[in-house]
DOZAZA-961844 format. One record per residue (C-alpha): x, y, z; residue in three letters. Coordinates in steps of 0.1 Angstrom, whole numbers, plus 2048, in hexadecimal, padded with zeros to 3 digits. Layout:
+-----+-----+-----+-----+
|  xx |  yy |  zz |  aa |
+-----+-----+-----+-----+
|   X |   Y |   Z | ALA |
...
+-----+-----+-----+-----+
This chain:
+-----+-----+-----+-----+
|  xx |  yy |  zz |  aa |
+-----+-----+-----+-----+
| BBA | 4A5 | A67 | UNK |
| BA4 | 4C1 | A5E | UNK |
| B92 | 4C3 | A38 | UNK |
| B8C | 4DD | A22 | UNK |
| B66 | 4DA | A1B | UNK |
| B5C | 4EA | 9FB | UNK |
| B44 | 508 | A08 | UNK |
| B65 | 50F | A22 | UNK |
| B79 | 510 | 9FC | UNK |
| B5B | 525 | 9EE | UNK |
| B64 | 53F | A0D | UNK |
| B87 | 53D | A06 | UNK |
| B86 | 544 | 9E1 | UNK |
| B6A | 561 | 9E9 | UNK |
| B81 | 573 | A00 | UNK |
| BA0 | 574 | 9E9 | UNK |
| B8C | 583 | 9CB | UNK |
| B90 | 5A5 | 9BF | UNK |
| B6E | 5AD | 9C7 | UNK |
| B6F | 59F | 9E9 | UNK |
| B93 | 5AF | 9F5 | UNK |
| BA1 | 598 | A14 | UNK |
| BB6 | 5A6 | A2D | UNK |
| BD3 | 5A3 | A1F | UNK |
| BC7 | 5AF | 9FE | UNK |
| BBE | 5D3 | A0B | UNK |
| BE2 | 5D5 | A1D | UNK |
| BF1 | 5D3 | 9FC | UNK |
| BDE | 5EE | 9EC | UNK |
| BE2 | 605 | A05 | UNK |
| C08 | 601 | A0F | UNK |
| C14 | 5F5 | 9EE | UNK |
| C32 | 60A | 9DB | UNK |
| C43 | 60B | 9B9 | UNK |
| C5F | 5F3 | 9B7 | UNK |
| C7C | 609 | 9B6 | UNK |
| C96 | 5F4 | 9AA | UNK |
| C9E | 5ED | 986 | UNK |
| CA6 | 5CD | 973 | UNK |
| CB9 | 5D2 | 953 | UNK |
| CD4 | 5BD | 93E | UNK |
| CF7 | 5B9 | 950 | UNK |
| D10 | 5D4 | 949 | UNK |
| D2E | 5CB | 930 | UNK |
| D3E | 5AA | 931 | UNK |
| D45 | 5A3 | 94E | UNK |
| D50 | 57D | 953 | UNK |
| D55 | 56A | 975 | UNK |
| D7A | 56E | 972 | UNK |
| D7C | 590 | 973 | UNK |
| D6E | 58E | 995 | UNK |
| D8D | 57C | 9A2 | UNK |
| DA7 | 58F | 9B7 | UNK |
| DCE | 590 | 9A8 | UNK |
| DE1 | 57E | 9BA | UNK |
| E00 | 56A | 9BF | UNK |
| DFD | 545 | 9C6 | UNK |
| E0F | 52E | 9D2 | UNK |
| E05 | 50B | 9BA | UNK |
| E13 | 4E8 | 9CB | UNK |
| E0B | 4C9 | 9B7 | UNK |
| E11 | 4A7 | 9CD | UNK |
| E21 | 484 | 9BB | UNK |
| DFC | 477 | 9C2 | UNK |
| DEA | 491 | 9AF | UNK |
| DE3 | 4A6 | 9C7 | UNK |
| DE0 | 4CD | 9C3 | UNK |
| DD8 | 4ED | 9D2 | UNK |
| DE5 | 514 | 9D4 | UNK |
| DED | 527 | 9F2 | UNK |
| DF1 | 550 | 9F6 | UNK |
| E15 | 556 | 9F1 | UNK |
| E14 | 56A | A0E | UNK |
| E0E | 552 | A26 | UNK |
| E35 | 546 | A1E | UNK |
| E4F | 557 | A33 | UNK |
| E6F | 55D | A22 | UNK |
| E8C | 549 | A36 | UNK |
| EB0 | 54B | A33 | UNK |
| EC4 | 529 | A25 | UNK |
| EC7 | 511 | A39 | UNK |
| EA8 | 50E | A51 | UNK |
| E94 | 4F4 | A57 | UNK |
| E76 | 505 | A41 | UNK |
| E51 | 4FC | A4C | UNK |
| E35 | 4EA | A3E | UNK |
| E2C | 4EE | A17 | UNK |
| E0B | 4D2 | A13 | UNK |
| E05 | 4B5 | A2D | UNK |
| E0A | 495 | A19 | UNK |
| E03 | 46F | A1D | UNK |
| E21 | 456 | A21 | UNK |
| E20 | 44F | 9FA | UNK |
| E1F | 46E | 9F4 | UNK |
| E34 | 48D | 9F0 | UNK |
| E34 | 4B4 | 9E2 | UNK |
| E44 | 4B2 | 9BE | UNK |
| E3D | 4D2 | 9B1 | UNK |
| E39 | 4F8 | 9BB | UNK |
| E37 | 515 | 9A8 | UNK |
| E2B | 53C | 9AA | UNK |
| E11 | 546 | 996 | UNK |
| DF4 | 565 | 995 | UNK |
| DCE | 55A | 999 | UNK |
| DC8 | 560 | 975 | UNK |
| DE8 | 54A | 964 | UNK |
| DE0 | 52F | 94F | UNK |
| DEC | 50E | 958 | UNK |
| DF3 | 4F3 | 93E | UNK |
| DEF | 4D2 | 94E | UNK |
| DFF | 4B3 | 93A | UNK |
| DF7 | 492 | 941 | UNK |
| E07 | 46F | 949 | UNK |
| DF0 | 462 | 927 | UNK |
| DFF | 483 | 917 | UNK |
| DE2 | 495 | 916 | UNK |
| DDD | 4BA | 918 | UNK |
| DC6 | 4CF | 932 | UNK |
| DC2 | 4F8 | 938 | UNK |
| DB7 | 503 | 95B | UNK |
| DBD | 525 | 96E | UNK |
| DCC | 528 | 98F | UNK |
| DAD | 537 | 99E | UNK |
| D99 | 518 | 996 | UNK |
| DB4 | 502 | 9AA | UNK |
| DA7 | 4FC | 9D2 | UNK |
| DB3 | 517 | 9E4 | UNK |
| DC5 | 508 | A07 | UNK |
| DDC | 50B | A24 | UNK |
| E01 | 501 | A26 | UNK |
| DF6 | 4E1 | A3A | UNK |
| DDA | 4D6 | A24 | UNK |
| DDE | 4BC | A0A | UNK |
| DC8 | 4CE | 9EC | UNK |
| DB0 | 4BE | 9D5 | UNK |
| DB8 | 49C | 9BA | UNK |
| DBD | 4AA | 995 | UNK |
| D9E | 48B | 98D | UNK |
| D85 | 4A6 | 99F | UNK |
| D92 | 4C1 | 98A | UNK |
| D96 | 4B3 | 968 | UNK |
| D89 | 498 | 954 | UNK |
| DA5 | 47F | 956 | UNK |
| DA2 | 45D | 948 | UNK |
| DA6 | 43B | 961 | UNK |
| DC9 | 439 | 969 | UNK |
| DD3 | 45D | 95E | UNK |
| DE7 | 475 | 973 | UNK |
| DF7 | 49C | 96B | UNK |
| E1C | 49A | 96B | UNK |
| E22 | 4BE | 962 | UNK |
| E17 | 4DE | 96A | UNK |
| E20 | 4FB | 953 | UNK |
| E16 | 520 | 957 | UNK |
| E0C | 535 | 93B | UNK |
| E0E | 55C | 933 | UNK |
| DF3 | 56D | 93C | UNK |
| DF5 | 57F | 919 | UNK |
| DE4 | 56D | 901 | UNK |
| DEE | 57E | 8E4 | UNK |
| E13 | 578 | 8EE | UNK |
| E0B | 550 | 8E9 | UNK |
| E0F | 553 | 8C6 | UNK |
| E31 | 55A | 8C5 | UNK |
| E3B | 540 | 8DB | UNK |
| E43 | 518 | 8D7 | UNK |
| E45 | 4FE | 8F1 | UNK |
| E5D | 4E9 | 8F9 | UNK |
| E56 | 4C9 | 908 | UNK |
| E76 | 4B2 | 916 | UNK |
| E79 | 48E | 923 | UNK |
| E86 | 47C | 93D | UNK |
| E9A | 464 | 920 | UNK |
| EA4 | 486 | 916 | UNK |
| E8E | 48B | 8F3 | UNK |
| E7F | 4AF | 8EB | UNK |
| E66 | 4BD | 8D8 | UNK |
| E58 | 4E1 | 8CB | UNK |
| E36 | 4E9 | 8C5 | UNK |
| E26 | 50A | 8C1 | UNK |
| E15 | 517 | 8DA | UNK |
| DF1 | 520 | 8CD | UNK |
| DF2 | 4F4 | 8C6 | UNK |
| DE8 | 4F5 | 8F0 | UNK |
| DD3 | 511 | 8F0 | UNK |
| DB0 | 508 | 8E7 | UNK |
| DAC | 4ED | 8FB | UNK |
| D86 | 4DB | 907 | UNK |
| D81 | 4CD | 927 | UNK |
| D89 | 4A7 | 919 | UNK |
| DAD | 4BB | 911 | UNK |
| DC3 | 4B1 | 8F4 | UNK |
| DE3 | 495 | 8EF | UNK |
| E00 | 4AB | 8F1 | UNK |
| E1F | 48D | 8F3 | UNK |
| E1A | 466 | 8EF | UNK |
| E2E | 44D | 900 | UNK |
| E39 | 42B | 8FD | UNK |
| E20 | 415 | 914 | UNK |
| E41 | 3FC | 91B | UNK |
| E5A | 415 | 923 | UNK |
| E53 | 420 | 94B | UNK |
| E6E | 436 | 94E | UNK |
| E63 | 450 | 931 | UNK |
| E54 | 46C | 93D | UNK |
| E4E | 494 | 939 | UNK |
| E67 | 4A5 | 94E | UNK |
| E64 | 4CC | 93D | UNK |
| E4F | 4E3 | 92A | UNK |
| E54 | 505 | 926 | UNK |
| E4D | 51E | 90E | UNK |
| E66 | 52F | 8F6 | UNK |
| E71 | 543 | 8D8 | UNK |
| E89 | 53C | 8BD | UNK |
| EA0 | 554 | 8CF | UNK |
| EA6 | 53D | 8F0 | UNK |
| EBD | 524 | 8FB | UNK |
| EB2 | 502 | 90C | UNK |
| EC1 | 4F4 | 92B | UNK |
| EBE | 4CE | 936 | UNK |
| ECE | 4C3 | 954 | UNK |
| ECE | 49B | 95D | UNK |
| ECB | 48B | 97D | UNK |
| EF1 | 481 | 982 | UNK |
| EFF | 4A2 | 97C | UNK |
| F00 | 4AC | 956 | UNK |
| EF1 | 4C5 | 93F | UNK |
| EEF | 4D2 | 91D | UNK |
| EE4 | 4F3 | 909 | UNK |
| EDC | 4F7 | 8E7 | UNK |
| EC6 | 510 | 8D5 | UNK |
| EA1 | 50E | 8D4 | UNK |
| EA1 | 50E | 8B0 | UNK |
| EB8 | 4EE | 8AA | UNK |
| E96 | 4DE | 8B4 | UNK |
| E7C | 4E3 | 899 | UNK |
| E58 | 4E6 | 89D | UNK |
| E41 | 4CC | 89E | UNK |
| E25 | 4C8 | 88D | UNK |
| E17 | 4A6 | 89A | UNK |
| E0B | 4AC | 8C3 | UNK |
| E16 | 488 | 8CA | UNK |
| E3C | 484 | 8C0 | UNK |
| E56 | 481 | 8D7 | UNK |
| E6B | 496 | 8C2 | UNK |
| E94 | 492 | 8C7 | UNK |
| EAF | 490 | 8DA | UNK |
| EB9 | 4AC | 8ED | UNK |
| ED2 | 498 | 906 | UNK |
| EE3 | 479 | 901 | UNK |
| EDF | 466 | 925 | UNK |
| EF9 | 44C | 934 | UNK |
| EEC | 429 | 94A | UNK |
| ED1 | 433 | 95E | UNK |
| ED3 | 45B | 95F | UNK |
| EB4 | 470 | 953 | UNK |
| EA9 | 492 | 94F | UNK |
| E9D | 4A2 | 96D | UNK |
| E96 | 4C7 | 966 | UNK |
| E95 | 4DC | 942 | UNK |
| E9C | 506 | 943 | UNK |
| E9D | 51E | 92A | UNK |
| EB4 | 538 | 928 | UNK |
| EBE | 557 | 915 | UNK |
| ED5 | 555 | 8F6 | UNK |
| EF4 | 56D | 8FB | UNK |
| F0F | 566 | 8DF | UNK |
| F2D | 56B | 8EF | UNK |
| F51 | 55A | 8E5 | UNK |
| F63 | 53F | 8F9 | UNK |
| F7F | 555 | 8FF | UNK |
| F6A | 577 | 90D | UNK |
| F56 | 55D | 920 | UNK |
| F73 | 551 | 933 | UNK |
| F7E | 574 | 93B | UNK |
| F61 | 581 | 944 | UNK |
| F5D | 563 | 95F | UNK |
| F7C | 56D | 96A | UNK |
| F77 | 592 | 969 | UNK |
| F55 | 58A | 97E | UNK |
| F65 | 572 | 997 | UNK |
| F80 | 58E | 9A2 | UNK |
| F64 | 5A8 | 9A4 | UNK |
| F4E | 58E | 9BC | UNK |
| F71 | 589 | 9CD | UNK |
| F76 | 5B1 | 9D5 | UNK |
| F55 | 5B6 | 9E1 | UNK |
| F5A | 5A0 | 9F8 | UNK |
| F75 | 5AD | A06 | UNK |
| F94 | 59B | 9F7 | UNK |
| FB4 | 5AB | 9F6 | UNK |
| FCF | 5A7 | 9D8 | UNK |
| FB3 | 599 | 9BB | UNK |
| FBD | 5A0 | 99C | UNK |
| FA3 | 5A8 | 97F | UNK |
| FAB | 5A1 | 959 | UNK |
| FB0 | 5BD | 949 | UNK |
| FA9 | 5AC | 923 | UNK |
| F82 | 5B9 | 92B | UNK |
| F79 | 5DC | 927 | UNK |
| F65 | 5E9 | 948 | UNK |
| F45 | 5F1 | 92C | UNK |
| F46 | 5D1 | 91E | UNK |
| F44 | 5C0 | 93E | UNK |
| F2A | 5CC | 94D | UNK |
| F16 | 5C7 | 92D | UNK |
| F1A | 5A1 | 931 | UNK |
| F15 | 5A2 | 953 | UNK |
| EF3 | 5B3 | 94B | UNK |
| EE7 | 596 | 933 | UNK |
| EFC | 57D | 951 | UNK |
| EE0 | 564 | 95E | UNK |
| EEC | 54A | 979 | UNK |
| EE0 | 527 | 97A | UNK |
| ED6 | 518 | 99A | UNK |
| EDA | 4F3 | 99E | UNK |
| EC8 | 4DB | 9BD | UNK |
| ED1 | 4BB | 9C9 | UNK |
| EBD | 4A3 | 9E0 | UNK |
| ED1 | 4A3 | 9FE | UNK |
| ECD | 4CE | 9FE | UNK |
| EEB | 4DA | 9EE | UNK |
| EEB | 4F1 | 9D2 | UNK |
| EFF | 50F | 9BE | UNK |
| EFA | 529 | 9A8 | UNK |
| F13 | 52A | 98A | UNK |
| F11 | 544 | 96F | UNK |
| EFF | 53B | 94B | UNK |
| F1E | 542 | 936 | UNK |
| F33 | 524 | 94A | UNK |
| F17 | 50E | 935 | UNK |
| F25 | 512 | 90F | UNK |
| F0C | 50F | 8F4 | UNK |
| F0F | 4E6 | 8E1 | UNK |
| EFB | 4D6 | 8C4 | UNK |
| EDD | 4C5 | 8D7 | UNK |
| EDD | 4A1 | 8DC | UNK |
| F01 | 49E | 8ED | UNK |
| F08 | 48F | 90D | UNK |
| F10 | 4B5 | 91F | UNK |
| F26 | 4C0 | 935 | UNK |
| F28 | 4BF | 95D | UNK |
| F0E | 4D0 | 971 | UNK |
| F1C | 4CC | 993 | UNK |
| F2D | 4AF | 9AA | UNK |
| F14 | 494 | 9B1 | UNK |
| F24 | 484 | 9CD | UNK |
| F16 | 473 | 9EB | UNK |
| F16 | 491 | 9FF | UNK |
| F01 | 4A2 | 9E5 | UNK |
| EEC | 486 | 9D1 | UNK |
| EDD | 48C | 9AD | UNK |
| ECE | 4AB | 9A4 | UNK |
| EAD | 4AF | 9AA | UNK |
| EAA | 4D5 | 993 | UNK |
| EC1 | 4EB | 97F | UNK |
| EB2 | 50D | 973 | UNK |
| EB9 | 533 | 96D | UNK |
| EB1 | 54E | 98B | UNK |
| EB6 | 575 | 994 | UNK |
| EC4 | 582 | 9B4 | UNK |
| EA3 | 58C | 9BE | UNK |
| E94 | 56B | 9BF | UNK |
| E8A | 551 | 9DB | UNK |
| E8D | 52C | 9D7 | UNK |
| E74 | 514 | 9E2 | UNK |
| E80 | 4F6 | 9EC | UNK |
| E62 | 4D5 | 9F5 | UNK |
| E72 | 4B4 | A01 | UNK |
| E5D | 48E | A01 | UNK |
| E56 | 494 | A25 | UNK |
| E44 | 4B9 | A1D | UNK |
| E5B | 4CC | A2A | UNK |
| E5B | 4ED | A18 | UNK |
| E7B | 509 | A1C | UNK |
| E79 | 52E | A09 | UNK |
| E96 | 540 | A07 | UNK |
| EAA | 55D | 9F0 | UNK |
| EBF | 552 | 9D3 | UNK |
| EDB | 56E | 9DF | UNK |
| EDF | 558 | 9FC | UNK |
| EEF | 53B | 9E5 | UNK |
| F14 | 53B | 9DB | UNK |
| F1F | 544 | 9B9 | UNK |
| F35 | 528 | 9AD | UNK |
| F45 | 516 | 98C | UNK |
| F2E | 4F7 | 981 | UNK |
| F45 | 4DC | 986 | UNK |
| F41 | 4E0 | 9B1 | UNK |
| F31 | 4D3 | 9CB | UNK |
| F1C | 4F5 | 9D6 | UNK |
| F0F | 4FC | 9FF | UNK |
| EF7 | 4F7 | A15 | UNK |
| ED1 | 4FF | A08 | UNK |
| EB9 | 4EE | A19 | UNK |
| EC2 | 4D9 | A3B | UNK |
| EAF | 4B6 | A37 | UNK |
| EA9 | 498 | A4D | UNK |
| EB9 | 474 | A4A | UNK |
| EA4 | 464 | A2D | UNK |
| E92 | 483 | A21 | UNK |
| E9B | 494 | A01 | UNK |
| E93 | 4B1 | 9EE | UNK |
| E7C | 4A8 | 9D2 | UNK |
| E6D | 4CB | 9C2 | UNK |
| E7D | 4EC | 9C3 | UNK |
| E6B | 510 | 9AF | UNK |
| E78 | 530 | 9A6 | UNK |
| E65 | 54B | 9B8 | UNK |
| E66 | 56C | 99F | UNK |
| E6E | 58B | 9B5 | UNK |
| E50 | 586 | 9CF | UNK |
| E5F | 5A7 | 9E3 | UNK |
| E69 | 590 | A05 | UNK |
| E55 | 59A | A27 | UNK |
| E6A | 5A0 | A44 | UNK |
| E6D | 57C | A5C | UNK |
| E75 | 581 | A7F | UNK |
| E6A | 560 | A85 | UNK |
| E7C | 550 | A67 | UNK |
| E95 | 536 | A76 | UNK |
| EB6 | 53C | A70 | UNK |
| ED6 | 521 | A67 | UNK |
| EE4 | 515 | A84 | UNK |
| F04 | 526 | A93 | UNK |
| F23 | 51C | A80 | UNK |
| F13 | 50B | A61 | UNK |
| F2D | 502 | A4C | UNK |
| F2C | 511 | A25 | UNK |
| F37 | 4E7 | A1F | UNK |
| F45 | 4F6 | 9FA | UNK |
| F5C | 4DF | 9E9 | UNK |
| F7E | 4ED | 9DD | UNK |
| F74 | 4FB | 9BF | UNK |
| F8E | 4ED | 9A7 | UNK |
| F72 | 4EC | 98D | UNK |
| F6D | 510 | 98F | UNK |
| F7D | 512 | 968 | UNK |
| F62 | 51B | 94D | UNK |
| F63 | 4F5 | 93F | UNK |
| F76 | 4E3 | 95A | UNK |
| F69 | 4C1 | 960 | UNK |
| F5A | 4BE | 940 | UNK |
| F4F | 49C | 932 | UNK |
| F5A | 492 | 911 | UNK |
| F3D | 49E | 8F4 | UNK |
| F43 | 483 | 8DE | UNK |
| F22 | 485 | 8D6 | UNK |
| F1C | 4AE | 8D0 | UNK |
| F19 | 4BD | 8B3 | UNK |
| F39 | 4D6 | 8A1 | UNK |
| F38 | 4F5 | 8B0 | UNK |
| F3F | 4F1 | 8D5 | UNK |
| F55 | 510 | 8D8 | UNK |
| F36 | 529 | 8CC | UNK |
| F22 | 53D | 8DD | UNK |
| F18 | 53B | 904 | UNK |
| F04 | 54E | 91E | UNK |
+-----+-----+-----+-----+
């Protein structure tokens, strides 16, 4: 090991002096130049987000608490019926149970089995492939021991839109609850209680929350088949952040609520609604070719079409892949907490209802079963029918697999698929005779709904 003696430190020191100029020294002054650059304060305000491409995404949440968003490109539209591919590879406990569109820049309020509160944006969730599993919500928020996200809501991107909103939050026993909107909105990274529930009752859970106005209707639709819709404003708002609120469905034996929509208030009497089902029905039947329909003539041409332009269709899933869309105005308007009317057969062929909620024509349906298996396809695929029916075909799945999650996709402008697979040659439609095709045919008695039944609808 070699030392430093001091007179070889003396040297050194003697060199580097200004007096003395070493080597290296002396290149400096001679090739040495003015920096040219400037440093000077950043420009605006300009924040990390702003940075972040728009774009649509493709959010799957697992029953583990998994999550992650994919491009929405990399999903191929297919027509009904195919097998579909892979959505998010998954353990044997596990399975996909919810998928929904949203841009890089859309809130997301995330509620919690303790009924807790959190705000993320999509861009901050792990970006991943259609075979990857994603990343646990416990590395993305600070969740307490034991505590797991059982809802995923998107928010406006408008802020200044949220304060004319409420939430409404819905059960799986069927209670509701209406909070305003800016109560969620300034939320810390601990979050905030949003819903408390009973430690001893397992089978309580949030199944819905979605934001509203005054103005809307509210849709729940149980697991064996029934619904209900009342106004928005039959349910007050809350002050407190930890009620369950009231009832908004009265529930038989073991049934629950599986899904909760809201939809646009049209008032409309029984007895235009009936003809203007009718007057709709023959039209559907002419376009298609029919011979010999006859249309009602108790409907003007003008104020047909003006319901049909307010018309929105509600699309209902069951676990074995059969489904049907059946127009809003076949569900009449009732006081809330009644035991509703019949969505659509729940027979063995079908099994319960896995989602009930409105679409367009130009949406696509996204459809995960417990095995992963993921299926996109168009809405104007599915059948229009009456509610009380059994529906077709949606989604082809194998012995013991189910479909567990289905999402609206809002007018994504579908790619062209020549690879896309196709339903196999003769398919049957499997529709039931639709005896129940009659605006209220089938209907349950509403002991339990409040006077008014006959009001409006749609």
């Amino acid at each position: 090991m070699c030392r430093a003696t001091p007179p070889r430190l003396r040297f050194v020191v003697f060199c580097s002096s200004p007096s003395t100029p070493s080597p290296s020294l002396s290149s400096w002054t001679r090739f040495a130049t003015p920096r040219r650059t400037e440093i000077v304060e950043g420009f605006g305000d300009l924040e990390d987000e702003d940075l972040i491409q728009r774009e649509d995404m493709v959010v799957t949440v697992s029953h583990a608490g998994y999550v992650k968003r994919v491009p929405l490109s990399t999903y191929r539209p297919q027509r009904r019926g195919g097998r579909g591919r892979s959505g998010m590879t998954t353990r044997d406990e596990d399975f996909v149970s919810q998928v929904f569109v949203a841009s890089t820049h859309t809130p997301l309020l995330l509620f919690s089995s303790f009924g807790r509160v959190y705000m993320l944006k999509v861009y901050r969730l792990p970006q991943g492939t259609p075979q990857s599993r994603g990343k646990a919500f416990q590395n993305l928020l600070r969740l307490a021991d034991g505590e797991f996200v059982t809802t995923v809501m998107p928010l406006p991107e408008d802020e200044e839109s949220w304060g004319d909103l409420t939430v409404v939050f819905a059960t799986a026993r069927g209670m509701v609850r209406r909070n305003s909107l800016n109560d969620f909105t300034r939320l810390n990274a601990l979050g905030k209680y949003a819903m408390k529930f009973d430690e001893n009752d397992t089978g309580e859970r949030l199944v819905g929350v979605a934001t509203c106005t005054e103005d809307d209707d509210i849709l729940l639709a149980s697991r064996d088949g029934k619904c209900i819709r009342f106004r928005a404003g039959d349910v007050r708002v809350f002050q407190s952040n930890t009620s369950l609120g009231v009832r908004g469905m009265k529930l038989q034996d073991d049934d629950r609520v599986v899904t909760m929509s809201i939809l646009r208030h049209m008032p409309v009497e029984m007895t235009e609604r009936d003809i203007y089902l009718r007057y709709a029905s023959a039209q559907r039947s002419i376009r298609e070719g029919e011979q010999g329909v006859e249309v009602p003539s108790e409907i003007s041409a003008e104020r047909a079409s003006a319901l049909g332009a307010a018309e929105q269709f509600i699309l209902t899933i069951t676990e074995n892949g059969f489904g049907k869309r059946t127009s809003a105005y076949e569900y009449r308007l009732t006081g809330r907490g009644g035991q509703g009317i019949i969505n659509i057969e729940t027979s063995a062929r079908n099994g319960p209802v896995v989602g009930s909620f409105p679409v367009e024509d130009t949406d696509q349906i996204v459809a995960v079963t417990n095995g992963g298996q993921l299926i996109r396809f168009p809405v104007d695929d599915i059948r229009i029918a009456g509610r009380n029916t059994q529906g077709v075909t949606l989604f082809r799945t194998a012995e013991d697999e189910q479909v567990v999650s289905i999402a609206r996709l809002d007018d994504t402008g579908p790619e062209e698929d020549p690879n896309g697979e196709e339903p196999e040659e003769g398919m049957p439609d499997d529709d039931a005779p639709d005896g129940g095709d009659a605006p209220d045919g089938g209907d349950a008695p509403d002991g339990d709904d409040a006077p008014g039944d006959g009001g409006a609808a749609g």
